[in-house]
C-alpha positions as MATLAB code, in Angstrom:
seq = 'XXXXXXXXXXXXXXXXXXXXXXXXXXXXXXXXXXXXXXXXXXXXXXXXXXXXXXXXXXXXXXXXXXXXXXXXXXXXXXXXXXXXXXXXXXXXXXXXXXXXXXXXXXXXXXXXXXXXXXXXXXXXXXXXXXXXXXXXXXXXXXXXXXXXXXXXXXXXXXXXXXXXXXXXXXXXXXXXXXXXXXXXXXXXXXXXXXXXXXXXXXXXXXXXXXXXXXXXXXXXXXXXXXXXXXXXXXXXXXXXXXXXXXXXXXXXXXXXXXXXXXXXXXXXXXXXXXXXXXXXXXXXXXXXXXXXXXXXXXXXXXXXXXXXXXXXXXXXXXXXXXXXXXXXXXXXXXXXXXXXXXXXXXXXXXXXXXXXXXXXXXXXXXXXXXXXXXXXXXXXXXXXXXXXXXXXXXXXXXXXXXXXXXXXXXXXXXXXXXXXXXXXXXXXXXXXXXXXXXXXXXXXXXXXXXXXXXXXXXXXXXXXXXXXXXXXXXXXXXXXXXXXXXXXXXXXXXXXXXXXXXXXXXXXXXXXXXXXXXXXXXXXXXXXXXXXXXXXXXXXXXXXXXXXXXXXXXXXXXXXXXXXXXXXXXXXXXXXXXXXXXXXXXXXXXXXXXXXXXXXXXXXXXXXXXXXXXXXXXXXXXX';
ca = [
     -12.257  -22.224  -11.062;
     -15.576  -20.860  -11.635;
     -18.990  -22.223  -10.078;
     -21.253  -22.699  -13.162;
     -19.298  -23.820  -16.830;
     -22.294  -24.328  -18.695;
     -22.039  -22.160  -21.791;
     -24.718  -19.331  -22.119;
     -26.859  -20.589  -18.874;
     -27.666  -16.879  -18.643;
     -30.176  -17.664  -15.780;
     -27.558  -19.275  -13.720;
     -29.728  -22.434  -13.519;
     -26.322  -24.832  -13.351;
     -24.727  -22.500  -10.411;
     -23.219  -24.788   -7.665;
     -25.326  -23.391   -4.692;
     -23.264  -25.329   -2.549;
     -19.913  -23.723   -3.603;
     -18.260  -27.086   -3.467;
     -15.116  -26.158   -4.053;
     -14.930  -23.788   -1.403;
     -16.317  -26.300    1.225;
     -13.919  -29.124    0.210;
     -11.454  -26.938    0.650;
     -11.425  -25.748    3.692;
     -12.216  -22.207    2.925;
     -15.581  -22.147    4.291;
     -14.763  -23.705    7.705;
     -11.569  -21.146    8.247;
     -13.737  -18.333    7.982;
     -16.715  -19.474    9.711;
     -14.207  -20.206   13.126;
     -12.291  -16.809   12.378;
     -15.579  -15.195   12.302;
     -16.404  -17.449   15.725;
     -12.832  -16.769   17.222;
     -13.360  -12.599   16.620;
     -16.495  -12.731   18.055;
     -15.399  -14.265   21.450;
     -11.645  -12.405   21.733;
     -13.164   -9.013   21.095;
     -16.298   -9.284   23.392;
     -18.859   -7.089   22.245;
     -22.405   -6.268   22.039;
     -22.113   -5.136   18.393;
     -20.955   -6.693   15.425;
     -18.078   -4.152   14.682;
     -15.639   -6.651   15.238;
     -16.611   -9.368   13.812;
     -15.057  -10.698   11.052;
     -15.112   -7.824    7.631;
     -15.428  -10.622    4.582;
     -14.324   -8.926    1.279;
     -14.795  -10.902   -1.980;
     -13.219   -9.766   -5.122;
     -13.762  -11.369   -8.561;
     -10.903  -12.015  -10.578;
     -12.645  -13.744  -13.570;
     -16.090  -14.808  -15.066;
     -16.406  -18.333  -16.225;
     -15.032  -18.150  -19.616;
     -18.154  -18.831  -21.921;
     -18.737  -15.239  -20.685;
     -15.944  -13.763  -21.618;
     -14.949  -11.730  -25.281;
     -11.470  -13.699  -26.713;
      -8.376  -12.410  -25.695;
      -5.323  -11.732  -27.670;
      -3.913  -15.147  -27.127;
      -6.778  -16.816  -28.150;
      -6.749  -18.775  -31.809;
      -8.522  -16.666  -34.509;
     -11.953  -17.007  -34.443;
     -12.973  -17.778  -31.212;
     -16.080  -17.380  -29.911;
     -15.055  -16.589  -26.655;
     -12.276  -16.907  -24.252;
     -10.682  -20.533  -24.251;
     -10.140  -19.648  -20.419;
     -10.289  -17.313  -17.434;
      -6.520  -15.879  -17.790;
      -5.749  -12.896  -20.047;
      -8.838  -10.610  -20.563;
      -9.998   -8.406  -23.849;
      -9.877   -4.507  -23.296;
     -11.686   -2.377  -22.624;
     -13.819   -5.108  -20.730;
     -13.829   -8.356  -21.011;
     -17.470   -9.090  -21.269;
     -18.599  -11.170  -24.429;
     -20.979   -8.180  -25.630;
     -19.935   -5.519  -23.540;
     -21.403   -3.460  -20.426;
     -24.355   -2.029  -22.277;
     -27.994   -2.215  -21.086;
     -29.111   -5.289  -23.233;
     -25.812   -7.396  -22.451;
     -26.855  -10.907  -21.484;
     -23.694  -11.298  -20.590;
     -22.962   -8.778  -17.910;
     -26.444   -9.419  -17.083;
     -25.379  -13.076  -16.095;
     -21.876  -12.065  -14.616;
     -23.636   -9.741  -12.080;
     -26.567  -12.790  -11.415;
     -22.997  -14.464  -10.712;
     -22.397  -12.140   -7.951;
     -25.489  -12.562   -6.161;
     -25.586  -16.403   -5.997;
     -22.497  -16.383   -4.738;
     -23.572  -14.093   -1.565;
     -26.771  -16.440   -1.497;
     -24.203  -19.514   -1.322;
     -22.053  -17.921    1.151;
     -25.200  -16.860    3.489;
     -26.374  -20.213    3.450;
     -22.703  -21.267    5.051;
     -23.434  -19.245    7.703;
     -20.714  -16.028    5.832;
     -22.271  -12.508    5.718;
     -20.524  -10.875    3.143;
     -19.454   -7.515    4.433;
     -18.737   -6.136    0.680;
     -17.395   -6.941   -2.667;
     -15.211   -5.437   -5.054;
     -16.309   -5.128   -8.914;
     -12.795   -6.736  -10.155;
      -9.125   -7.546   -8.941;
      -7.002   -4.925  -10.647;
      -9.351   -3.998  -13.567;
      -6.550   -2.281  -15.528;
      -4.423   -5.177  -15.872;
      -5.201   -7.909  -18.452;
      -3.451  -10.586  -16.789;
      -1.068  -13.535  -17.574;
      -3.778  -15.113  -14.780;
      -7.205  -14.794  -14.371;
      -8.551  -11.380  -15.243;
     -11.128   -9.320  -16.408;
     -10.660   -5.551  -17.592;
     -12.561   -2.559  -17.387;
     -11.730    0.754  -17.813;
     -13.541    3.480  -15.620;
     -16.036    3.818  -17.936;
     -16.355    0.258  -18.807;
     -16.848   -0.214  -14.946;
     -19.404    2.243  -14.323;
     -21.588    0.929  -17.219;
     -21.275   -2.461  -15.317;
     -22.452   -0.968  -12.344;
     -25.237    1.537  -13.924;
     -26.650   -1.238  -15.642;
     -26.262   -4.315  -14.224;
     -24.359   -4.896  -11.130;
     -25.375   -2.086   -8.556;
     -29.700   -2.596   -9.364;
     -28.841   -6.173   -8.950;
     -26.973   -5.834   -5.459;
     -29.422   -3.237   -4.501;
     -32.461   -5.330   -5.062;
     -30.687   -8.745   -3.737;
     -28.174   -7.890   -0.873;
     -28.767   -4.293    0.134;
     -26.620   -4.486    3.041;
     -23.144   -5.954    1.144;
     -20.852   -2.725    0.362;
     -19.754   -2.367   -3.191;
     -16.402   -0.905   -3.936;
     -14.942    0.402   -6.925;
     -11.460    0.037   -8.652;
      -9.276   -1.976   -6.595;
      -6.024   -1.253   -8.000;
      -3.260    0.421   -7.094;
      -2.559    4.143   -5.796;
      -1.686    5.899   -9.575;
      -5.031    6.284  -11.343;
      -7.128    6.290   -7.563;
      -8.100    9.806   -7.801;
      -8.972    9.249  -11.996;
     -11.515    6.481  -11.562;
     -12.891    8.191   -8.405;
     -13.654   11.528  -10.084;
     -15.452    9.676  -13.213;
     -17.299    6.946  -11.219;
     -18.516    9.029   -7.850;
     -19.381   11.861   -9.930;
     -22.924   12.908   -8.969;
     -23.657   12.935  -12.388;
     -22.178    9.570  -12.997;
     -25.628    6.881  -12.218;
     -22.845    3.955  -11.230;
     -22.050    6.844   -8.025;
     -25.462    5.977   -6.283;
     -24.654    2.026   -5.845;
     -20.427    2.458   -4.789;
     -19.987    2.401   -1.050;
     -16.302    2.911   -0.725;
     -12.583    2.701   -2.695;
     -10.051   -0.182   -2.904;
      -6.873    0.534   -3.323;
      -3.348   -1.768   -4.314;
      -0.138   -0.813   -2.582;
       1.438   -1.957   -5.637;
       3.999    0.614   -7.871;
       2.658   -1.260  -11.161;
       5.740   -1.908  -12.785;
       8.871   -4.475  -12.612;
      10.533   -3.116   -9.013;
       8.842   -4.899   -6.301;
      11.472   -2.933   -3.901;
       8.763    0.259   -5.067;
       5.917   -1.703   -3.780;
       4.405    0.337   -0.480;
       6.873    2.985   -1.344;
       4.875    5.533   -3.900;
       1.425    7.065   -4.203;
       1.107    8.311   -0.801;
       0.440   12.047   -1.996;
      -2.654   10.650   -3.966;
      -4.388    8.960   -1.295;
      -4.587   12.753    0.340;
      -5.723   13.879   -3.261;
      -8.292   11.130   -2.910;
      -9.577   11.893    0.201;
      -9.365   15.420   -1.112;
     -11.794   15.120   -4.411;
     -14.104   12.797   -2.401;
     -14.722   15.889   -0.337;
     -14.691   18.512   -3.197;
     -17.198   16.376   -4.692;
     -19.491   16.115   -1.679;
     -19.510   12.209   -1.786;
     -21.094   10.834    1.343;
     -18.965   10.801    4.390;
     -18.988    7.706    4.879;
     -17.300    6.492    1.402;
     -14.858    3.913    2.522;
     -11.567    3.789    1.192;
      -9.357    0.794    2.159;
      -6.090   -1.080    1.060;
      -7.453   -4.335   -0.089;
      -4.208   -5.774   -0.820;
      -0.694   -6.058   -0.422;
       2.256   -8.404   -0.259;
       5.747   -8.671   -0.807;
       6.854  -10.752   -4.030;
       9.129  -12.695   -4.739;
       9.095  -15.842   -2.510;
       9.228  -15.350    1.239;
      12.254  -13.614    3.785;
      12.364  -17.477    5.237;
      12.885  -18.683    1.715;
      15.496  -16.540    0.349;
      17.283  -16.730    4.242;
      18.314  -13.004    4.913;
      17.234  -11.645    7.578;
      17.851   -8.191    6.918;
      15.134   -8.510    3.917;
      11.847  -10.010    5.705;
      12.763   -7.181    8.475;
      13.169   -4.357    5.571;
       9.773   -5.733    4.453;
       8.172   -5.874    7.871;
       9.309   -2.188    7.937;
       7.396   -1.243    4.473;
       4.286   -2.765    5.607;
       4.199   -0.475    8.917;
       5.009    2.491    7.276;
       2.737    2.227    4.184;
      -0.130    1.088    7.046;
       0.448    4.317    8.961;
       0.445    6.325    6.215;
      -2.388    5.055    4.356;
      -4.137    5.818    7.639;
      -2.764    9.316    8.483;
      -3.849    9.705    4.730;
      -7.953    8.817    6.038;
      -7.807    5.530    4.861;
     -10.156    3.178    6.900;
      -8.531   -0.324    6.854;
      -5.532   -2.105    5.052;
      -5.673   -6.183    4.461;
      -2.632   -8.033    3.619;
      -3.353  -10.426    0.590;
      -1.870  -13.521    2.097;
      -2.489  -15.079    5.716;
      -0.995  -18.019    5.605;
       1.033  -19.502    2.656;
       4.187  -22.473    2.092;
       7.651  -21.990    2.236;
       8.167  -20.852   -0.945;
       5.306  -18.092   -1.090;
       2.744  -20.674   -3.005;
       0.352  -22.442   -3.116;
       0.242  -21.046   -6.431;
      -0.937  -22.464   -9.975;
       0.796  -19.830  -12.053;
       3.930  -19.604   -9.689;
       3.080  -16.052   -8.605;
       4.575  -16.533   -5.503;
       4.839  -14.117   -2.877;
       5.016  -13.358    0.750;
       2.944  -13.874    4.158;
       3.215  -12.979    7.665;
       2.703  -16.586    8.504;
       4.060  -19.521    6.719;
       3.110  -23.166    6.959;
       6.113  -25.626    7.246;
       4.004  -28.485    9.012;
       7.632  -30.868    7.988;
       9.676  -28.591   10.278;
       7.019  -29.505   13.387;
       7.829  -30.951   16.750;
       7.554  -34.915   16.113;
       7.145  -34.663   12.351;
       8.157  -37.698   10.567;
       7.522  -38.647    6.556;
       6.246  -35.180    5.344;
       7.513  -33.942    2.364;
       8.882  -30.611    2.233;
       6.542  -29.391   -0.609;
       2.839  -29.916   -0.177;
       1.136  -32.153   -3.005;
      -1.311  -29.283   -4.061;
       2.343  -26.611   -4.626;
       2.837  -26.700   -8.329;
       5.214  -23.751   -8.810;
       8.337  -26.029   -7.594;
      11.264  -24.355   -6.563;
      12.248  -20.879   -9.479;
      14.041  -19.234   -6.846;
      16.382  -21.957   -5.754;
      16.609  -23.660   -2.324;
      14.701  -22.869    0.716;
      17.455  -21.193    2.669;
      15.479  -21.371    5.717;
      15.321  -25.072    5.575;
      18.863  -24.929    5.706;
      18.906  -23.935    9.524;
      18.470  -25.402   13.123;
      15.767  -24.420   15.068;
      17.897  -23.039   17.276;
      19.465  -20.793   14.652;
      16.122  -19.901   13.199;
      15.349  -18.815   16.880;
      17.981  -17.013   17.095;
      16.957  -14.680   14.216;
      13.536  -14.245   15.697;
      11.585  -16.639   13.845;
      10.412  -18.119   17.379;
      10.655  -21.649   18.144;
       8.308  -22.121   20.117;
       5.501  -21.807   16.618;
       8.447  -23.371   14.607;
       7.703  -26.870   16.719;
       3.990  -26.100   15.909;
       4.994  -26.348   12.267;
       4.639  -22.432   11.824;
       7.154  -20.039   11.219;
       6.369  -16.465   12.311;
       8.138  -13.991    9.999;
       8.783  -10.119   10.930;
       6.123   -9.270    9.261;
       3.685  -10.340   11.858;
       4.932   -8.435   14.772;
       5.488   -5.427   13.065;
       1.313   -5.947   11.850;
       0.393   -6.890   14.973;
       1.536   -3.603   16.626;
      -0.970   -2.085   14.615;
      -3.777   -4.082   14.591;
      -4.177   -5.482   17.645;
      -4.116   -1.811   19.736;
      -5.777   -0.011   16.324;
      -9.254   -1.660   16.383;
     -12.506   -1.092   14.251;
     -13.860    2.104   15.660;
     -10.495    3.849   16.098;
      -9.782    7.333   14.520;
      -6.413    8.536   13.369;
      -5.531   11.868   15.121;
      -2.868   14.533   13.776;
       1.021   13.800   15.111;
       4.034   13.928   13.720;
       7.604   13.204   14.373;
       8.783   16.673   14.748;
      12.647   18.410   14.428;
      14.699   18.633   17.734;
      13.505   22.145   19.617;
      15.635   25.179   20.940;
      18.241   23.367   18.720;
      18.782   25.347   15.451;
      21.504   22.476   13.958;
      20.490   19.238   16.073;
      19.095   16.763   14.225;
      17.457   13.700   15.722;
      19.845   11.235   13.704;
      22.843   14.356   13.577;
      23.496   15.820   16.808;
      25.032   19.130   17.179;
      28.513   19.428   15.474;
      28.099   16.225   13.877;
      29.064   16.556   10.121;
      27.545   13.559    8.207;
      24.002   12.444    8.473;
      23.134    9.866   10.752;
      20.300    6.870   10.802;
      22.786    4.560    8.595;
      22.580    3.641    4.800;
      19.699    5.235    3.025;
      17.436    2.087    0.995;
      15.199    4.908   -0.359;
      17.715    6.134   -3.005;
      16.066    4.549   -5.321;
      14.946    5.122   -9.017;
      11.295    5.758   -8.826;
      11.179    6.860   -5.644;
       8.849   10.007   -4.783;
      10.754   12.982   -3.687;
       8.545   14.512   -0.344;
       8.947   17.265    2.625;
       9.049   16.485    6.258;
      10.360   17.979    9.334;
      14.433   17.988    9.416;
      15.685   15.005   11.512;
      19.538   14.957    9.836;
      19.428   11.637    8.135;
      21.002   10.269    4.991;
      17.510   10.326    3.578;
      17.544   14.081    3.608;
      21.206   14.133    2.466;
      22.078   15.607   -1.037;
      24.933   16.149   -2.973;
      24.840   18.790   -5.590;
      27.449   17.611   -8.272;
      29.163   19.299  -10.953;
      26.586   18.545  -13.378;
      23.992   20.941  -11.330;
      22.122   17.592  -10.269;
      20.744   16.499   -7.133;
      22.023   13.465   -6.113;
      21.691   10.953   -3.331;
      23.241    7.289   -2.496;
      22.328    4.204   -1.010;
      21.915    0.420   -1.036;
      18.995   -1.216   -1.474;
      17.342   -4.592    1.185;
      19.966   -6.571   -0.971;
      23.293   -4.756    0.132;
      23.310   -3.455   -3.922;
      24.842    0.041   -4.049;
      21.943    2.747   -5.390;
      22.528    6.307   -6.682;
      20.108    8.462   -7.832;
      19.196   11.895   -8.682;
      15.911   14.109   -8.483;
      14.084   14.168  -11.603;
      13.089   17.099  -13.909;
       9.390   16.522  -14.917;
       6.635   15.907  -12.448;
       5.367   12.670  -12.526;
       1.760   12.575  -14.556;
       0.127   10.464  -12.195;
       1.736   11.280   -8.788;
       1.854   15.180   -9.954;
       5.525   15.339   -8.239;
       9.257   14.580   -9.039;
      10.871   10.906   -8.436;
      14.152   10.040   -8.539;
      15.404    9.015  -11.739;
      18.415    7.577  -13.101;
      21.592   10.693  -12.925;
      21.624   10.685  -16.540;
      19.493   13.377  -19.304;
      16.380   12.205  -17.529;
      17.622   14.040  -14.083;
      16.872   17.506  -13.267;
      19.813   20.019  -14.017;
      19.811   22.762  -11.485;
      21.234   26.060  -11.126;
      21.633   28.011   -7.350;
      20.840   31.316   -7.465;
      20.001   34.106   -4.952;
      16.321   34.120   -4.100;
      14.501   37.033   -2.725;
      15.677   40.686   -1.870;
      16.510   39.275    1.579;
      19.182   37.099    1.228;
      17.463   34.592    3.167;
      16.477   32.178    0.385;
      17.916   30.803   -2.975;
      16.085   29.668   -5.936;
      16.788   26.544   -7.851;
      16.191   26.894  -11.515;
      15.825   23.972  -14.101;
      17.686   24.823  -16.819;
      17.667   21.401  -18.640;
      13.535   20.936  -18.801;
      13.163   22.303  -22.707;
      10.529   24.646  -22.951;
       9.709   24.641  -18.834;
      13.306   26.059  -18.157;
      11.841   29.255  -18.833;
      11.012   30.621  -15.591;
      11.122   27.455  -14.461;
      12.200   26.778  -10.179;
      12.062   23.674   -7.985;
       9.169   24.428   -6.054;
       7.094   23.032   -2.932;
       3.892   21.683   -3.729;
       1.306   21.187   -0.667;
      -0.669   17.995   -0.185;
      -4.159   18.054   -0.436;
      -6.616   17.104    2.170;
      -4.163   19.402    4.362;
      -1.929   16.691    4.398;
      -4.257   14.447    6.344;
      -3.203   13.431   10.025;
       0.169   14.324    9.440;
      -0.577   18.168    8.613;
       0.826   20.111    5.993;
       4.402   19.254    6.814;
       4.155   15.213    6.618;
       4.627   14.542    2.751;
       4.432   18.052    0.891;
       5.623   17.259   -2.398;
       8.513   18.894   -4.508;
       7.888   19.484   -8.068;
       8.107   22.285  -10.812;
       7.165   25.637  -11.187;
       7.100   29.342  -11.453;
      10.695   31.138   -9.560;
       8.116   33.908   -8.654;
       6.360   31.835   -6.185;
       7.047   31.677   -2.292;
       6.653   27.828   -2.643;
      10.279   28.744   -5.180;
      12.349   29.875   -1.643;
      15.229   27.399   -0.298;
      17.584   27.033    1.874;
      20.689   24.497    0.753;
      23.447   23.329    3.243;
      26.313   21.858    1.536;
      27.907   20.721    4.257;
      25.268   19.043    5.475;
      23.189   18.594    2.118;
      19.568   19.491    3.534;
      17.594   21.373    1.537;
      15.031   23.133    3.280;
      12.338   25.352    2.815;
      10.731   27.407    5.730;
       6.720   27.627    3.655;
       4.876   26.310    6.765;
       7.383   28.048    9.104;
       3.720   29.113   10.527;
       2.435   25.389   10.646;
       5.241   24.226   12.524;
       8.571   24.914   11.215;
      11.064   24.139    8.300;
      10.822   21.334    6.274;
      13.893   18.969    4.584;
      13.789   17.412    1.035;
      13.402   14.028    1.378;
      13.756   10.484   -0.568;
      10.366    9.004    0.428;
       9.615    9.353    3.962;
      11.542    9.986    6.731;
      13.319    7.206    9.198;
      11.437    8.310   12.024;
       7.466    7.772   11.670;
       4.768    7.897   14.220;
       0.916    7.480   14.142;
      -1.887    8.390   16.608;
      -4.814    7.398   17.478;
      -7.861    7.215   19.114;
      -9.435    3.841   19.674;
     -12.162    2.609   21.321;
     -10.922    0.196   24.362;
     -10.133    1.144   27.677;
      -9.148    1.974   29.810;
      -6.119    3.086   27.316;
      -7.988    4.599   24.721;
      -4.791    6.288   22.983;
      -2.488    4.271   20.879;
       0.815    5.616   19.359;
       2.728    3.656   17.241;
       6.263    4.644   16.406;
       8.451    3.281   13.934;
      11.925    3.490   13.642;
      13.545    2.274   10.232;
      16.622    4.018   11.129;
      19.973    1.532   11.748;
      20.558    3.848   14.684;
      18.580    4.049   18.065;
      16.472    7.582   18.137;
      15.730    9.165   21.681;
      11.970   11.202   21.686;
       9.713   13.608   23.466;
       6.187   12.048   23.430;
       3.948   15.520   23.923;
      -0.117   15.050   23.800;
      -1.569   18.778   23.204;
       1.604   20.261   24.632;
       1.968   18.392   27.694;
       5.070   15.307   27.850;
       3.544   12.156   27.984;
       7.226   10.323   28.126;
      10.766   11.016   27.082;
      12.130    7.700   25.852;
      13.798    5.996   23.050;
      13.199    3.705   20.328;
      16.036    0.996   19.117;
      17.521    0.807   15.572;
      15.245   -1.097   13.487;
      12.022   -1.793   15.683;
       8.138   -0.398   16.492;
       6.940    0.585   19.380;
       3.039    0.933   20.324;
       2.416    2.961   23.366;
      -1.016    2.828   25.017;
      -2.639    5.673   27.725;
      -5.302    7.568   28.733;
];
């Protein structure tokens, strides 16, 4: 829906001031008493935590919009608001004398005005939802330079003039091209750079495996945070996740378990490592939605921490299992969930006591809730990591001294697509590979869905993520060769011989992560890609027996590090917040299927020696 469909009203003069749609709906009232309920459960006399609105366009009205693809031949402009023309999908473009960007960024500022006059201070908007995707929904594309004409011209002078205080942010897609759009658009040189307050970024991997969602891109946030500085953008450029969710359909929905706990899982990770990374906030797309992941008009449905099942409520009586607004009906088969007692459903930790309120409270929530309710506005991620075992040269944290396999259980992460990092040792089946006879690097698995996975490590870095993924074990995997390293003896080298014209001097090497790898430190994501056998970054160490391979580069920053499919079971962020009288929250996450036993130590000194269960997150609070 859009608030003004008369054709070519350039001045806006037909705008519905009232946002009528939004009122009727409900949508104003939730976030006027969210905004109320911050204000008096976080007592303050600021307004840092009240509620941080974000609005993001996802399409014009379509009498301002160029035809798309889809539309008959001839058109004069879009027949509706899905689908966009590239590279923007403005009727006459971004230039300087386009009415209609000129009436698209009017758009934007009526709708703040509307929104102020509901009693909603806009705390900052993004230019477009996922600009490089021309939708089979609503959508409108811009390139980077397509965007920053928007902004030069039109949108920025009219947000500056009209609603100086609302933050503009750039992009808001997902991790890949971050650091590309960032270096063209916040360019000093670049006149959009002046009017962009911050960076939103997608958790999404962009392509048909939603099991990759949350899992890739972490070593270009650090490159992000790493050109913002190189480019001396002000400090206090925000960068942000401004959305994520799990698709398809919802854990409750498809009935397992083991899945909406696997997701809960990806959300804390990708959370603390966004953060460690010196991002300043994450949001998760979807508060509250049905049983099946909707309401949705397109059937896009997806996941939410929450889920409304008002049918399933204490008392309920005559209330149909699918709301009369849901219109995506049921593509993924029965309701599993639906399917179960409340007493069963309590049993797997979707708690009764909400499910008689007609909620049901999924994984996902908890694990959030960890996080946010102990991480508050004002808080600052400080370094930590989860660290080898000490004064034990073979003791792992998940393989114990004289143990011969690799603990923490089945390995999800061996995955095609998967990005191939360096972290301190800790002797699980993530850091487990098998060199087979065809000289590859191989590692196995199941994925959430109990579906077997093998994979092997790739032979040509990644052109957005600038590092090796797993790929399929097939020509497309890296073919290796062992062979001594150094005059020492201490080291090997692992030549490509299978990359064409790279094989040529060509080594498995360890690439560092810019922005010093963030809170983690060097050691906490390094990635592995290709490169010259004279380097020092060339030097391994490979176990067979126990199928690390390690390299000992930041033996001076901490000690060895362990090839590694994604990110290690064991995580652990830090931080300093601002509420006392415990004003240091750790969280520590534990994706393992086996319990892990650790040494908390704050600037050398033990804090606690405890454990953490298989499967579970722990937030510890001190002073």
């Amino acid at each position: 829906y859009s608030f003004d469909e008369t054709e070519d009203d350039f001045e806006l003069d037909d705008f519905d001031d009232d946002v009528t749609h939004d009122v009727d709906s409900g949508m104003i009232e939730l976030m006027v008493e969210a905004d109320n309920y911050i204000r008096s459960s976080w007592a303050t006399t600021s307004d840092i935590y009240a509620l941080r609105l974000l609005v993001s366009p996802w399409s014009p009205p379509a009498w301002m919009k160029a035809p798309t693809p889809s539309d008959p031949e001839g058109s004069v402009h879009a027949e509706g608001m899905t689908g966009s023309a590239q590279p923007t999908c403005l009727r006459d473009g971004v230039g300087p004398d386009s009415k209609y960007a000129k009436a698209w960024a009017l758009y934007f500022s009526k709708f703040l005005d509307a929104y102020r006059t509901q009693g909603l201070h806009v705390y900052g908007i993004t230019v477009q939802n996922e600009p490089e995707f021309p939708a089979p929904w609503e959508a409108c594309s811009y390139d980077p330079y397509t965007q920053g004409d928007f902004i030069a011209n039109h949108l920025g002078p009219m947000l500056r003039q009209n609603h100086p205080l609302v933050k503009l942010f750039m992009f808001d897609h997902n991790k890949d091209h971050a650091p590309h759009w960032a270096n063209y658009l916040l360019n000093s040189s670049n006149p959009a750079s002046e009017y962009i307050d911050g960076t939103a970024i997608h958790w999404y991997a962009g392509g048909m495996d939603r099991l990759l969602d949350g899992a890739v891109g972490s070593p270009n946030m650090h490159r992000l945070v790493s050109n913002l500085d190189k480019m001396n953008v002000n400090p206090n450029h925000i960068i942000f996740g401004s959305e994520a969710c799990h698709c398809p359909t919802t854990g409750y929905a498809g009935g397992d378990l083991k899945v909406a706990w696997a997701r809960a899982e990806r959300y804390a990770h990708t959370v603390l490592a966004d953060l460690a990374a010196g991002s300043n906030g994450w949001i998760e797309w979807n508060l509250l939605l049905d049983s099946i992941g909707g309401p949705n008009h397109l059937g896009n449905l997806c996941d939410a921490p929450l889920l409304a099942v008002p049918y399933r409520a204490k008392g309920a009586k005559g209330v149909n299992t699918t709301a009369s607004f849901e219109k995506a009906g049921h593509p993924f088969g029965r309701v599993v969930g639906d399917g179960r007692t409340r007493d069963e459903l309590n049993a797997l930790g979707f708690s009764a006591l909400f499910l008689d309120e007609g909620i049901i409270v999924q994984p996902m929530y908890h694990y959030m809730g960890h996080i946010s309710r102990h991480v508050r506005p004002g808080s600052v991620a400080v370094p930590a990591i989860v660290d080898s075992v000490k004064n034990a040269k073979f003791a792992r944290t998940f393989r114990r001294q004289g143990r011969p396999v690799a603990g923490g259980g089945i390995n999800d992460l061996a995955r095609v697509g998967v990005e191939v990092t360096l972290w301190p040792c800790e002797g699980s089946t993530r850091q487990e590979w098998k060199f087979n006879e065809d000289g590859q690097f191989e590692v196995f698995g199941h994925d959430w869905l109990g579906v077997p996975t093998t994979s092997c490590l790739g032979k040509v870095p990644d052109p957005n993520f600038e590092g090796l993924l797993l790929t399929n074990c097939d020509s497309d995997a890296g073919q290796f060769v062992i062979v001594p390293g150094p005059s020492d003896h201490t080291s090997v080298h692992i030549q490509l011989v299978n990359g064409g014209g790279m094989s040529v001097d060509s080594c498995m090497i360890l690439k560092p992560l810019e922005n010093n790898g963030g809170a983690y430190g060097p050691r906490g994501g390094a990635q592995v890609t290709i490169g010259s056998c004279n380097s020092v970054e060339a030097n391994w160490a490979f176990d067979e027996n126990s199928g690390e391979v390690r390299s000992k580069f930041f033996a001076l920053k901490g000690g060895e590090v362990c090839m590694t499919t994604g990110w290690p079971f064991l995580q652990v962020g830090a931080f300093s917040t601002p509420l006392a009288p415990e004003n240091k929250a750790v969280v520590v996450l534990n994706e393992a299927g086996e319990s892990a036993n650790f040494v908390l130590k704050d600037s050398g000194k033990i804090v606690l020696s405890t454990s953490i269960p298989a499967h579970s997150i722990q937030t510890i609070l001190y002073n």
